[in-house]
N, C-alpha and C positions, 0 to 999 in steps of 0.2 A: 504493500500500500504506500511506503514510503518514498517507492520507485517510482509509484504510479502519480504522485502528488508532482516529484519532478520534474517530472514529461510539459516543458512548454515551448513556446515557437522563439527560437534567436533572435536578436535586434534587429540584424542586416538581412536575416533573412540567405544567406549564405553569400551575400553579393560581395563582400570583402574578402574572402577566399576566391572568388572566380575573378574579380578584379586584379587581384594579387596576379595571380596565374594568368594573364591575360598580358597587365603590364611586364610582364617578367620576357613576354618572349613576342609582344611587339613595341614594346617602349608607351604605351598608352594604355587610359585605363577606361575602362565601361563604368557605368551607372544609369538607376532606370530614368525612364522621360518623368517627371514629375507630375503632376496634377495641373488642371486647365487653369488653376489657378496662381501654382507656381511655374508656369511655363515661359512666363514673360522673362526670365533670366536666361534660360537654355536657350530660347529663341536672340536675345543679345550678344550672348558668345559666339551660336554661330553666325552671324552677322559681320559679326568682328573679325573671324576666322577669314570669312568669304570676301572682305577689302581690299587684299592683294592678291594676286594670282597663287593657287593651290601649290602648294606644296605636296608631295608623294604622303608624308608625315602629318599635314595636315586633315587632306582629304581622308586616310585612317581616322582621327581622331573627329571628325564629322559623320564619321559613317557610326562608330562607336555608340555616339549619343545620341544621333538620330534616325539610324535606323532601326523604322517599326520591326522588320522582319527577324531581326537580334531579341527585340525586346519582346516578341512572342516565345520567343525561344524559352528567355528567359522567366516567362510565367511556370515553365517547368521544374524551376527551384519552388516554389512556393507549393506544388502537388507530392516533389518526395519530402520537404520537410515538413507537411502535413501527414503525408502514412509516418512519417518517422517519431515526431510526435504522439501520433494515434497509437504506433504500434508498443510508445512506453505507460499505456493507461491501460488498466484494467477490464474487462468487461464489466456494466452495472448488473449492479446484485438484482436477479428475478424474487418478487414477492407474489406467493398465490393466496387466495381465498376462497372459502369456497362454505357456503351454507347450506344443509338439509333439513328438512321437517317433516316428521312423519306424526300426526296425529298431534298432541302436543307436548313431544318429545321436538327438541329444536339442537341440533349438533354443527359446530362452526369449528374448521379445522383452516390455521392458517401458517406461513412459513415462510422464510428469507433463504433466497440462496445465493451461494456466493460460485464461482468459476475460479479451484482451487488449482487447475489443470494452468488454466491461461496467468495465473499467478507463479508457478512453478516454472515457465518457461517463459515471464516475460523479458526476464534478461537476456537472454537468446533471443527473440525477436525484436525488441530493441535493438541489439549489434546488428543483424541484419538488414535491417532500416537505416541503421548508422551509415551501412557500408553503403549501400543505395543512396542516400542521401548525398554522399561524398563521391557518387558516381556522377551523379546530377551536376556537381559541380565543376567537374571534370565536362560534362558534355557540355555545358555551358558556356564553358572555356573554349572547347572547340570549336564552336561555333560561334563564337567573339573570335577565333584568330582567323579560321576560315573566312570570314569576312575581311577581316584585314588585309587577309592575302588577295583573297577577290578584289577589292575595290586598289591596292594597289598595281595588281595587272590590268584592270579599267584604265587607271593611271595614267601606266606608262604606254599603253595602246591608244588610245585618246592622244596625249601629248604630240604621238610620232604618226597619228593619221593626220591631224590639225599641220603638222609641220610638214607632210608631205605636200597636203592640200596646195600648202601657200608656196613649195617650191613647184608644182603644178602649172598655179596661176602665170607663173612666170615662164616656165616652156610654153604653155599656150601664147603669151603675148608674144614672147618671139616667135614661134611658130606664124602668127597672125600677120606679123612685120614679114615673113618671107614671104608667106603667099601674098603678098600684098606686093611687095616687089618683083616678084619673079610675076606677076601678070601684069602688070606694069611694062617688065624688060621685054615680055613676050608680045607687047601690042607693037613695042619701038620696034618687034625683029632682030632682038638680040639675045632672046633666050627658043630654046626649042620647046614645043609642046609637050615632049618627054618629062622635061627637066620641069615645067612647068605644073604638071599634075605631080610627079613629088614630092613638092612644093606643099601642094594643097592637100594631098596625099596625109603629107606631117600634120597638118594643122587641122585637119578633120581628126585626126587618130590622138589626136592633143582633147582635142574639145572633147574629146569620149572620156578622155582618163582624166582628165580636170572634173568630168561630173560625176566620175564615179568614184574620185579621189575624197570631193567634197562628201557624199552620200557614205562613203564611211568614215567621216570623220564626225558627221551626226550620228552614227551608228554606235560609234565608238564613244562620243561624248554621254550618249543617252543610258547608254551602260554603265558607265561613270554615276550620271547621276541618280539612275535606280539606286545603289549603291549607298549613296551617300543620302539618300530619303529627303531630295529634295524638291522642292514644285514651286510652282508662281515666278514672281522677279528673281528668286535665289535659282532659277536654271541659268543663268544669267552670267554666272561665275568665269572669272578669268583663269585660262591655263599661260604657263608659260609659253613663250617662242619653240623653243625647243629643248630635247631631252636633257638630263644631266651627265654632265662629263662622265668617260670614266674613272674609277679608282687608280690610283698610282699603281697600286699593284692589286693581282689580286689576292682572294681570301686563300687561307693554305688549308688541306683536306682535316689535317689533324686525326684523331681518333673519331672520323665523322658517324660510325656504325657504335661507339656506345654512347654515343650522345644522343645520337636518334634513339636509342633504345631507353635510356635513362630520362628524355625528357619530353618524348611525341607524347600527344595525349591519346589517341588512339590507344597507345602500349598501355597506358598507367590504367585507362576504364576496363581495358581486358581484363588485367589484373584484379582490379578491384570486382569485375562481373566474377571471374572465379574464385576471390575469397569470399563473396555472398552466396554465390553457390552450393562452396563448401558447407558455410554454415546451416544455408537452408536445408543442405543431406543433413546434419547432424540434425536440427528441429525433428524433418522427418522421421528421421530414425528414433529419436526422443518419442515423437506423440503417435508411433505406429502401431506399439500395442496399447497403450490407453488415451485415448483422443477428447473424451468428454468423465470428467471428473469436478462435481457438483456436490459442494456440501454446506450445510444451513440450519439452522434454529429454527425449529416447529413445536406450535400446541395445539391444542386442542380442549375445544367448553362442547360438553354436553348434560341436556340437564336433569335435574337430581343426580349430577354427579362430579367430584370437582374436578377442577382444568388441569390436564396433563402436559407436561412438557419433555422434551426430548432433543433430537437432530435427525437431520435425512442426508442422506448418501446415495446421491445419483451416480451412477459407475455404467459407462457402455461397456457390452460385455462384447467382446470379439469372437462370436460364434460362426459368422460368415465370411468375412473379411481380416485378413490378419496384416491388411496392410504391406501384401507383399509387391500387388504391382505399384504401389505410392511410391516406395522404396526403390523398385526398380527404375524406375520414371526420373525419378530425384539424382539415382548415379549416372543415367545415363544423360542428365543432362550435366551432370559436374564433368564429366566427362568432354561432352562438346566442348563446354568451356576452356576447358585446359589446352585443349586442341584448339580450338580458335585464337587462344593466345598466343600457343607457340607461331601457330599460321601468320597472325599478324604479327609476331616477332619478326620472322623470315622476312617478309613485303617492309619492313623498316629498314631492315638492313641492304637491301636491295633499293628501297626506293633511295633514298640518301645516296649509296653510292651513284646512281644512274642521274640524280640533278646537281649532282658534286661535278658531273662529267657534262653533262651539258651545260654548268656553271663555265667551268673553264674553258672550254672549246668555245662559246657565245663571247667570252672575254678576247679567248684570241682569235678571233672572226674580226670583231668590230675593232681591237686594237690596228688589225693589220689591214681594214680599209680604211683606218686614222691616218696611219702613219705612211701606208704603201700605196693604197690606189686612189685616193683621193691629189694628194698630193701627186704621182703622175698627171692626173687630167691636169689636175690645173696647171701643172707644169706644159703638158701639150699647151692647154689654151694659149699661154702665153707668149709660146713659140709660135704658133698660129698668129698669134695680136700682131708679133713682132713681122711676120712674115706681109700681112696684111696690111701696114704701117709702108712696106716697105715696097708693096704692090706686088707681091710675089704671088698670095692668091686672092681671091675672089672675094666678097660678102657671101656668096652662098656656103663659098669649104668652110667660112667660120661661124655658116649655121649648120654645117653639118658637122661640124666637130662639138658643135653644143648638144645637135641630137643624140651623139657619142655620150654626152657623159651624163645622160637623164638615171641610164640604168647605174651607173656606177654611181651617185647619187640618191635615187631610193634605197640601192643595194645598203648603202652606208648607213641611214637611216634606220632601217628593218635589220642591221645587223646589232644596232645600239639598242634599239628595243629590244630586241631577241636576248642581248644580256642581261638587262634587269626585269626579263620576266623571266629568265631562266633565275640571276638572283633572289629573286621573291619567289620561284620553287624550291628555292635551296633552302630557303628559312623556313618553310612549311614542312617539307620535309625530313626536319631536324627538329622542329615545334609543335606540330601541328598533327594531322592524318595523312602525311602520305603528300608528294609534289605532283604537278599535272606532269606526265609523260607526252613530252612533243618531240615531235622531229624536225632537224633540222631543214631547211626548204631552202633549195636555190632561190636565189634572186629572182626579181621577173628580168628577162629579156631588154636590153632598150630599143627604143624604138627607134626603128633604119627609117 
């Protein structure tokens, strides 16, 4: 009884354990959206937030506070530490009464019972609920970081469609200036019909991937801001020009397979799913052969006769059922459990290595059209400029040296993206459940 008086719901409600865990392995922390009342503050921060152009770090810490679809999640703390509560209280005491009259003889028999079974086992159902509880918070977490990882590959796929977009805008204009000259030179008789529909050739096949450039950079924006649970004037938000640099160097592997194993949350609710397991085989096995044991203070008034007193002892007696497939059912599913952990052990260690490997490879992709193929074009161009300065070639060769460097140019792009959304599966996959599995993709083509 003195267990059961214990049993009440915690302050936070478990949200400072899941915040803890949250901050811990994306630099930011969650809490719930407040009441329509105090919502005028939440609503000022992000306000404040959303003044200068998003940051990777910011738009996380947007998505955190104001994403509804987290904070439905999150009503799931409050359902396990209600069974967890419930399961540290008692069942109430059943009271019967009961009246006969025969002639006038008048007999009244009454009685309190208590549930001495769910008493002797509620310590044990308690830790089981504990552990459940503590699972809840765990899943909580995952689903605060899974977000975080979502919304920062929104991000950085946003940031480098909008920067495509506008390096787009810019081949179409030149594109536009050639077909505009080159029909021009073809009126005076100094260009050929050939040369002339190439011209326009470009500039049509510009005008395509400039609309379809633009069309996912809305695609990609609006992903973003599902994300970040925004609407109204707040879709409005500026992104930077373009991606962020990359790091000096990069991350080193380290002992990256016990870290994933020591700190995925995936791994640790395994766990925890199989030490509730466990416990719920021992319950089982505890209440298989006696399941209902009932006992209580009864009397009894009949009259011309004085009132009896005594106890009743309700006891199920196991004549048909002894509880053996309960029992069976209970190890077979401890059993799963242990197996599904080790399974999800394996998929941790495999997954971590395999975004450790598309971490680094994305790194030396996008370092090596930093440093190697970029720098060629524009070294062409230059020689081209100079060449062009000097009346060596044409106004068209140095638009067709510009058509030359579209692809090496997106290529550049999509390869600096491709790093830090490989980087942000490397930290999900060492935090989190597991990194998205991509392949690496050639470039597109540029356009002849």
């Amino acid at each position: 009884m003195l267990l059961s008086g214990c049993a009440s719901f915690s302050p936070d409600g478990g949200m400072d354990a899941v915040s803890a865990m949250t901050r811990e392995r994306t630099g930011q922390a969650i809490e719930r959206i407040p009441a329509a009342s105090d919502a005028a503050a939440l609503d000022a921060r992000i306000d404040q937030l959303l003044v200068q152009p998003l940051t990777a770090d910011t738009a996380v810490r947007i998505a955190l506070i104001n994403n509804r679809g987290l904070q439905a999640s999150l009503s799931e703390l409050g359902v396990a530490e209600a069974d967890f509560v419930q399961a540290g209280r008692m069942r109430n005491p059943s009271v019967s009464f009961g009246r006969l009259r025969g002639g006038d003889d008048i007999e009244i028999e009454r009685s309190i019972m208590f549930d001495l079974a769910g008493l002797l086992t509620l310590p044990l159902r308690r830790d089981i609920e504990g552990r459940r509880f503590e699972q809840a918070k765990l899943q909580a977490a995952e689903h605060a970081v899974k977000l975080a990882t979502d919304t920062r590959r929104a991000y950085f796929s946003a940031v480098a469609a909008q920067q495509t977009a506008q390096y787009m805008e810019q081949v179409k204009d030149a594109a536009e200036a050639g077909a505009e000259l080159a029909q021009g030179m073809a009126k005076a008789g100094n260009w050929s019909k050939l040369d002339q529909a190439r011209e326009q050739a470009f500039h049509a096949d510009a005008t395509a991937q400039l609309a379809r450039a633009r069309q996912n950079a809305v695609a990609a924006r609006e992903q973003l801001t599902r994300a970040l649970g925004l609407w109204g004037k707040r879709t409005e938000y500026k992104l930077p020009d373009r991606l962020p640099d990359l790091p000096a160097e990069p991350a080193e592997a380290g002992n990256i397979e016990a870290r994933a194993l020591q700190q995925r949350l995936d791994v640790q609710m395994a766990r925890r799913d199989a030490e509730a397991t466990a416990s719920a085989l021992g319950l089982t096995r505890t209440t298989g052969f006696i399941n209902v044991f009932d006992a209580g203070y009864r009397n009894k008034s009949q009259t011309g006769a004085p009132r009896s007193n005594g106890y009743q002892i309700e006891l199920e007696l196991p004549l048909f059922d002894w509880s053996g497939a309960k029992t069976a059912r209970a190890e077979a599913v401890y059993m799963q459990s242990v197996h599904r952990t080790a399974d999800i052990a394996v998929r941790a260690r495999s997954e971590a290595r395999e975004a450790y490997s598309a971490y680094r490879t994305s790194y030396d992709l996008a370092r090596h059209y930093r440093d190697e193929v970029v720098p060629l074009r524009k070294k062409i161009s230059e020689e081209m400029q100079l060449r062009y300065n000097g009346m060596l070639v044409s106004v068209f060769d140095l638009l067709a040296d510009a058509r030359a460097q579209i692809g090496s140019v997106n290529a550049a792009i999509e390869a600096q993206r491709d790093f830090w959304l490989a980087d942000t599966d490397l930290q999900q996959a060492i935090h989190g459940s597991g990194g998205a599995s991509r392949e690496l993709r050639a470039p597109a083509a540029a356009t002849e």
